[in-house]
N, C-alpha and C positions, 0 to 999 in steps of 0.2 A: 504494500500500500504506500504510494505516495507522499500521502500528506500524515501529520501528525497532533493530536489536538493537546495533548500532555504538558509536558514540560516548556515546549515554545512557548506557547500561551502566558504561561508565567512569568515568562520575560517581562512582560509589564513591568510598569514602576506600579502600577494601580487602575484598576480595567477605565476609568474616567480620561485616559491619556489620549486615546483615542474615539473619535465621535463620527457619526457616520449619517451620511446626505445622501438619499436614495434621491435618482432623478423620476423614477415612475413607476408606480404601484397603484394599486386597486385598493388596496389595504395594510396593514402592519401588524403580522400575527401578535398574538398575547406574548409570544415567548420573547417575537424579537422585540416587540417596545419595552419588556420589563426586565428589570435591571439595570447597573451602575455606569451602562455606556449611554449615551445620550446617539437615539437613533430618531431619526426625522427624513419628512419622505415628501417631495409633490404629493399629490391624491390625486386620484383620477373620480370624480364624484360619479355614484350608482345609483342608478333608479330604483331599482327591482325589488322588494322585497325577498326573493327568494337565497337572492346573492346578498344581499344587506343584513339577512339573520347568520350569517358567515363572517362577512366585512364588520357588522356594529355591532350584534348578538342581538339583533331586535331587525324585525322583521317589517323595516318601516319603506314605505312607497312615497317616493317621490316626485312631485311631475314640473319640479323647475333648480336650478344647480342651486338658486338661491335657499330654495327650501331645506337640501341636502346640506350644504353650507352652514345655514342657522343651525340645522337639528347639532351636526357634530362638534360644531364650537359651546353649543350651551348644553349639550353633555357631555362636555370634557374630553372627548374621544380625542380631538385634535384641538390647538390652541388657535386661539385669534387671529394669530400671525400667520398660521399654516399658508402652505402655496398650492392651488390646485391647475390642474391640465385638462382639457377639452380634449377627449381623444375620439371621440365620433361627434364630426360635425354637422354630421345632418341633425343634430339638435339646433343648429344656428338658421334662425329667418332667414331665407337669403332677401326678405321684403325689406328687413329693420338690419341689418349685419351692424352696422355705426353702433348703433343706441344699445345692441345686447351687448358688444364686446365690451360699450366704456360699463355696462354693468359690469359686466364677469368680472373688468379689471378692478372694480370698486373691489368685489367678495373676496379677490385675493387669487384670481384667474391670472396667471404672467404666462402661460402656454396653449396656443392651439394647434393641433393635431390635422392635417389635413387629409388624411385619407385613413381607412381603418378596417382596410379588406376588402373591402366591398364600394364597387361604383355609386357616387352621389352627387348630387347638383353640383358642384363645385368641381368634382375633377371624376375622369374614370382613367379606368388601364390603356382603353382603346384608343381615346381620343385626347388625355391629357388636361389639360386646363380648359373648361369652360368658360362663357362671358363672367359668369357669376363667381366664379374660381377667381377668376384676375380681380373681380369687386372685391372677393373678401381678402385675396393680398391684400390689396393695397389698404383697406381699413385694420386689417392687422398690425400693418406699417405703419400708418397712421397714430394707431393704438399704442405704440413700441412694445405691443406683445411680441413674443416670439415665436416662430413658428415650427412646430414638428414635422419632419418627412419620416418617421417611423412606418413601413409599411409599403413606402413606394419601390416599384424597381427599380433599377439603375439608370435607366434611359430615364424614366419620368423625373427621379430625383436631379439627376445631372441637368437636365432643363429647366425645370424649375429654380433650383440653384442659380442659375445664369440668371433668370427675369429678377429673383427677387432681391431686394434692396436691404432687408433687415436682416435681425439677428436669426440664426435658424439652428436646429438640432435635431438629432435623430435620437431620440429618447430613450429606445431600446432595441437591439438590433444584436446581431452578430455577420462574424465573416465566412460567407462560402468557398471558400476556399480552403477552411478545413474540416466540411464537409468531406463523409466518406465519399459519399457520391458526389462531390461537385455542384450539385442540382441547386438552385434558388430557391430559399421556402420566403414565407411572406414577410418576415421580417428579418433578409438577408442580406445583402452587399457582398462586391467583390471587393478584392483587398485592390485591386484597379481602379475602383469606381470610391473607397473610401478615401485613396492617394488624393486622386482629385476632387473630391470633397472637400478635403480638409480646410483648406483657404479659405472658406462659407462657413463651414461648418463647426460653430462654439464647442461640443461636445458629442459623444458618441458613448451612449449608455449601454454598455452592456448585461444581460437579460443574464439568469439564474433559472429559467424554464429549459425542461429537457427539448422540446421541440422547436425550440430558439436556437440554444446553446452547443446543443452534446453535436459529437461528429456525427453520430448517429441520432435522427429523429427520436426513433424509437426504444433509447438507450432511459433504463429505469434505475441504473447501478449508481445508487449516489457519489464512491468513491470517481467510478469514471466521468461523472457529470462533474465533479467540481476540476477536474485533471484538464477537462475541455473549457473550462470557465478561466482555468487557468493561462490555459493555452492561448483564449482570445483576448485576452487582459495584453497577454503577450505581444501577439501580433498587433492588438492598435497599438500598443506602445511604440513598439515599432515605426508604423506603419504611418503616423499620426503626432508619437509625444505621447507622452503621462501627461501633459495638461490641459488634454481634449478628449480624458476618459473618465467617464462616472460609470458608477454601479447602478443597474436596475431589475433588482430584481424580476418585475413583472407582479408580484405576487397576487393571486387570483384563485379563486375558490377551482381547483385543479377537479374534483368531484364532478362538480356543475361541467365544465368545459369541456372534459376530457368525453360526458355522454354527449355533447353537442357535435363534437367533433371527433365523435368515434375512437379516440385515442385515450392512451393512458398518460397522462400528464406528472410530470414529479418536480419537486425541488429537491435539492439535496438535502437529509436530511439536520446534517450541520449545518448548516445555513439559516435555518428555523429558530437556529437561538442564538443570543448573545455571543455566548461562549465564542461556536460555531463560527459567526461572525469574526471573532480578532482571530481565530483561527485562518480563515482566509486571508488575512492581513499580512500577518506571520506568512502565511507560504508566498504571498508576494511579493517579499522585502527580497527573496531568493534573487530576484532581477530587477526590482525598481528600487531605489532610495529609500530611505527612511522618510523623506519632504516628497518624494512621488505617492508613496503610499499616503500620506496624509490628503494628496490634493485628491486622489482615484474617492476615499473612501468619504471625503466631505469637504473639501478646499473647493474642488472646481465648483461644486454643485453652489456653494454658498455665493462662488464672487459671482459664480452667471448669474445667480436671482439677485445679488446686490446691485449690479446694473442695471435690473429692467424696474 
């Protein structure tokens, strides 16, 4: 086995030494928010009841981000200051795009998400940016939100890259090219297409999902899933700098998902806690700095949202 959770771990001077800025999640299990490391995270706000008795332990519906917003702030789930991301935009008017965004950004919105798997007003796979696509650039711009290509392909992101004028990132992703098979999944890149990225592109979050991450989609073995987490931590560093790479999990109710999409969904299961956490940290001091490791695991994520 590769990695080791024991003794490194200990290394600390005191587990508060290191703090940790996830750029995108769904949620922040019980294990990883509790405890003496101070772990904070974007949200991605949920509608659904069925995924929100998962996410909040209460089974609440919600039908506006404001509503979700208020609930989590005034039951302490998340604090005031939390930062959330828009990651499926056909939530957004394309009649009203101005007036929702400068809301969102009131509620503590600094991210939107332009594509989320699936063809919508604003952009598809086939055809790229629509009129209304280029409207809500530019009131994104406007807005100085920043924008997510999480999910596009390479051609689509590399285009759009070129038109647009503000800050942009890719939230959660990895590289195909250390795919077994080579093949693109949806939320992949080549290490070609992340090269020239990188000049646009603030940061590059890497995902903690087997069907993101592992070489193997289908790989359930947590030692091998964190060895490939390892591996693509690697290659952006590489590929990009340590200081256009954050952590993102993904974390999502994997249960729910995985009957959705036929699949068996995993995280690794150190990863799920604290511990876990500076355990990874520890394995990636092996190749980056002790000052790279701190910007991977909450530096970059803090100065990007101190800018917007």
């Amino acid at each position: 086995m590769l990695f080791a959770l024991g003794a490194a771990v200990l290394n600390y001077p005191r587990a508060s030494a290191l703090n940790f800025y996830f750029l995108h999640n769904h949620y922040l299990p019980a294990k990883v928010r509790t405890g003496d490391v101070r772990v904070q995270s974007v949200i991605v706000p949920e509608f659904y009841p069925d995924l929100n008795w998962t996410y909040l332990g209460d089974a609440c519906h919600f039908n506006s981000v404001e509503a979700y917003i208020n609930h989590v702030v005034q039951n302490g789930y998340y604090s005031a200051e939390n930062v959330y991301s828009i990651e499926n935009s056909r939530i957004i008017n394309p009649g009203c795009i101005r007036r929702v965004l400068l809301r969102y950004k009131e509620l503590g919105v600094k991210i939107i998400q332009l594509y989320c798997g699936t063809d919508n007003v604003f952009v598809s796979c086939g055809r790229g940016l629509s009129r209304e696509g280029e409207h809500l650039l530019s009131e994104v711009l406007d807005a100085e939100l920043i924008l997510d290509l999480s999910h596009l392909s390479d051609d689509l992101a590399l285009s759009i890259a070129r038109v647009f004028r503000g800050r942009m990132i890719i939230s959660h992703c990895a590289c195909s090219d250390l795919y077994t098979s080579k093949k693109p999944r949806s939320n992949s890149l080549t290490q070609e297409c992340i090269r020239r990225l990188s000049n646009r592109i603030e940061l590059f979050g890497v995902s903690f999902l087997n069907d993101i991450i592992a070489a193997s989609e289908s790989e359930t073995d947590s030692a091998h899933i964190l060895d490939d987490i390892i591996a693509q931590i690697c290659l952006f560093a590489n590929s990009v700098g340590a200081d256009k790479i954050a952590l993102s999990p993904d974390y999502i109710d994997v249960e729910y998902f995985g009957r959705q999409f036929n699949t068996e969904l995993v995280f690794p299961d150190t990863l799920m806690t604290q511990h876990g956490l500076l355990s990874l940290s520890d394995r990636m001091r092996a190749t980056l700095s002790a000052d790279d490791v701190v910007n991977v695991t909450s530096g970059n994520v803090e100065r990007l949202l101190m800018r917007s």
